[in-house]
N, CA and C atoms as a LAMMPS dump frame, in Angstrom:
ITEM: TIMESTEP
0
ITEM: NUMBER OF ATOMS
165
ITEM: BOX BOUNDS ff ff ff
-5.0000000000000000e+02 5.0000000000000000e+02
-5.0000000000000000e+02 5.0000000000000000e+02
-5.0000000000000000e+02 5.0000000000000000e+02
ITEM: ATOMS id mol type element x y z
1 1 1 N 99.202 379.602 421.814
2 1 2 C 99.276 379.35 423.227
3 1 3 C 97.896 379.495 423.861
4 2 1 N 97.332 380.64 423.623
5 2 2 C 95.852 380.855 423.918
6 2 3 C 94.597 379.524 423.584
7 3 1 N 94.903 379.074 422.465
8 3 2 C 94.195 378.141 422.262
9 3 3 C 94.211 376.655 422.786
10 4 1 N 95.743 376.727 422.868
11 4 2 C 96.034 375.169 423.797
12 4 3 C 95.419 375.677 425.339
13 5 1 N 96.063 376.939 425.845
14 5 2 C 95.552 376.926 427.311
15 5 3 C 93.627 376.828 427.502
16 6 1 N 93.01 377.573 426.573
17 6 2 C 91.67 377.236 425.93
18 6 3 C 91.156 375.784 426.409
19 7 1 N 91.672 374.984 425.808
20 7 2 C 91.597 373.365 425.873
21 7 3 C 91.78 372.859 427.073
22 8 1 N 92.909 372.794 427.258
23 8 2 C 93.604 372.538 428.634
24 8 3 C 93.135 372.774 429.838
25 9 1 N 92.702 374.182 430.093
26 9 2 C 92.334 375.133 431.295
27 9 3 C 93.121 374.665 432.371
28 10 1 N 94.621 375.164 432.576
29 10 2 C 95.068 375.37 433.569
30 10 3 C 94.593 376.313 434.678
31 11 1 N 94.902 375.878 435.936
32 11 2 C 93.689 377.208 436.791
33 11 3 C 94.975 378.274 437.017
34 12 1 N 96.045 378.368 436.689
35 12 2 C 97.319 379.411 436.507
36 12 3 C 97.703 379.454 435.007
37 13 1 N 97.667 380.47 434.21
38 13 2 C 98.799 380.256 432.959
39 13 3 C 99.94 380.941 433.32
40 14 1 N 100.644 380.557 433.455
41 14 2 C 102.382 381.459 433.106
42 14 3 C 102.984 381.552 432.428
43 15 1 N 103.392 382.787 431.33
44 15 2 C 104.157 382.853 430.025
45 15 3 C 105.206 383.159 430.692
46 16 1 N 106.514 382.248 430.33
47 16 2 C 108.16 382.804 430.512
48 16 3 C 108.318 382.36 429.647
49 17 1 N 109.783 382.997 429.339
50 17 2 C 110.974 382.603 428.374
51 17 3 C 110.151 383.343 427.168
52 18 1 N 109.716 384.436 427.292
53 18 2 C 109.176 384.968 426.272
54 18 3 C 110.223 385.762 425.113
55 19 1 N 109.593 385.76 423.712
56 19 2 C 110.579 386.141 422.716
57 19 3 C 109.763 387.152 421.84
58 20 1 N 110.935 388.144 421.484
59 20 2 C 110.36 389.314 420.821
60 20 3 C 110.682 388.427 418.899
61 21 1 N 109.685 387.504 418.473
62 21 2 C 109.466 387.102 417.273
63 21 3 C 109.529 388.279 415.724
64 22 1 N 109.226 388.812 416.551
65 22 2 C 109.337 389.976 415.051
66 22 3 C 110.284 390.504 414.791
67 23 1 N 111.217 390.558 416.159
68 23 2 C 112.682 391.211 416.004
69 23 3 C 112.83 392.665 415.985
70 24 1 N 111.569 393.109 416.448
71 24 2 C 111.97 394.839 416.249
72 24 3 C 112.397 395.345 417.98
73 25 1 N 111.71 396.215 417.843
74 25 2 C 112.251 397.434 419.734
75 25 3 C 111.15 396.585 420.392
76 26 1 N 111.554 396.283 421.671
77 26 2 C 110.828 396.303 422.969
78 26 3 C 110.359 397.093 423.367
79 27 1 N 109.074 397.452 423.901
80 27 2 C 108.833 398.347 424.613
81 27 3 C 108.533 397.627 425.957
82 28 1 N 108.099 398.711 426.962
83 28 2 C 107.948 398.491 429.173
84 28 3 C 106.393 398.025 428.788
85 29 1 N 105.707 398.208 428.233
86 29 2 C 104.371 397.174 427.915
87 29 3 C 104.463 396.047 426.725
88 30 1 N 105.362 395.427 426.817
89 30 2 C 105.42 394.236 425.305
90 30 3 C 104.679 393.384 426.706
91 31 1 N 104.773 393.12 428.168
92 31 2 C 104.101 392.042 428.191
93 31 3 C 102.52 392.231 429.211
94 32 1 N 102.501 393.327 428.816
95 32 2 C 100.892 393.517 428.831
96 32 3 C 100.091 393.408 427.683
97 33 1 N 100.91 393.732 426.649
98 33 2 C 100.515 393.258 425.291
99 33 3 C 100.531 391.922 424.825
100 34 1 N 101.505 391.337 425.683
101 34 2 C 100.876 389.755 425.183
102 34 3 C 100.206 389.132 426.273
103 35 1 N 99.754 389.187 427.11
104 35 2 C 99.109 388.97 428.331
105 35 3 C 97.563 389.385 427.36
106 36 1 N 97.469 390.395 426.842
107 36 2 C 95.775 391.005 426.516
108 36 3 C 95.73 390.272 425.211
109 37 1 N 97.16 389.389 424.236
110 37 2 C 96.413 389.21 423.236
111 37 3 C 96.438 387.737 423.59
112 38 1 N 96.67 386.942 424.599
113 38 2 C 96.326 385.713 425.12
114 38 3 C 95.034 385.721 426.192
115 39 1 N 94.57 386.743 426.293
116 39 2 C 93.011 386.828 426.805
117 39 3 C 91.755 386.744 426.114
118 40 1 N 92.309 387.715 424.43
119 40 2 C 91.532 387.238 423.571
120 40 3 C 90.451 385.972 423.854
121 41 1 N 91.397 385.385 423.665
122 41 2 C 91.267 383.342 423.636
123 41 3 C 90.785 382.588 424.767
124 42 1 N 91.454 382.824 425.756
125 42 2 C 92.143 382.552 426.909
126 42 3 C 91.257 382.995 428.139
127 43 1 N 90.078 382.627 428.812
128 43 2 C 89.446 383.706 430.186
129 43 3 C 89.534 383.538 431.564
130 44 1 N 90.759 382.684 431.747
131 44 2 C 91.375 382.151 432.957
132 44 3 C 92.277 383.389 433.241
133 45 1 N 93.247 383.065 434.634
134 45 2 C 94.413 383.827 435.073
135 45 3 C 95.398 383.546 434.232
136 46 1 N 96.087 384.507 433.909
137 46 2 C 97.494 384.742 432.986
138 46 3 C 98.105 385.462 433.945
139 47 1 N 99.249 385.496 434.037
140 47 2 C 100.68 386.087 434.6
141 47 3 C 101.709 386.004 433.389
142 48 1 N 103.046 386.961 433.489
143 48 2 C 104.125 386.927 433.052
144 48 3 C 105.046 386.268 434.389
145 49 1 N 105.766 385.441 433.914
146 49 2 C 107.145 384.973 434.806
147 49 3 C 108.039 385.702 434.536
148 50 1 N 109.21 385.833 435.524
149 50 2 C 110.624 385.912 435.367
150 50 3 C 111.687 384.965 435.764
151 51 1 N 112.764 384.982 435.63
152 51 2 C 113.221 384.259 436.359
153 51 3 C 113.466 384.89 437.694
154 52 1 N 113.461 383.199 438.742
155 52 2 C 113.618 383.489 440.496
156 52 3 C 112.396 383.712 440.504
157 53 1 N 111.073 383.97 440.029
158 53 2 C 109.796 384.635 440.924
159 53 3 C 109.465 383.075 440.965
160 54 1 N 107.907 383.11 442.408
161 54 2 C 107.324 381.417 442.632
162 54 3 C 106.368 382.312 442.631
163 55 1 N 105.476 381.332 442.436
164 55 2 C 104.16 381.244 441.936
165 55 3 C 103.549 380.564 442.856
């Protein structure tokens, strides 16, 4: 994802519909953790969505 948004450069990224791929426990920071590992890449604005929030 980091790398397409990379390319792309949207001047917003928004990750929703996000999925715990590994299948183990959630934790209250899984999406600060993927927010920092799509910055890596990525040096634009990132957000997490939910559903109902506008942007």
């Amino acid at each position: 994802m980091a790398a397409i948004a990379a390319q792309v450069k949207p001047s917003l990224l928004i990750l929703y519909h996000r999925s715990n791929a590994g299948g183990g426990e959630t934790g209250s920071d899984d999406q600060a953790e993927l927010v920092g590992e799509i910055r890596q890449l990525y040096k634009g604005d990132v957000v997490t969505g939910r559903d109902l929030e506008v942007f």
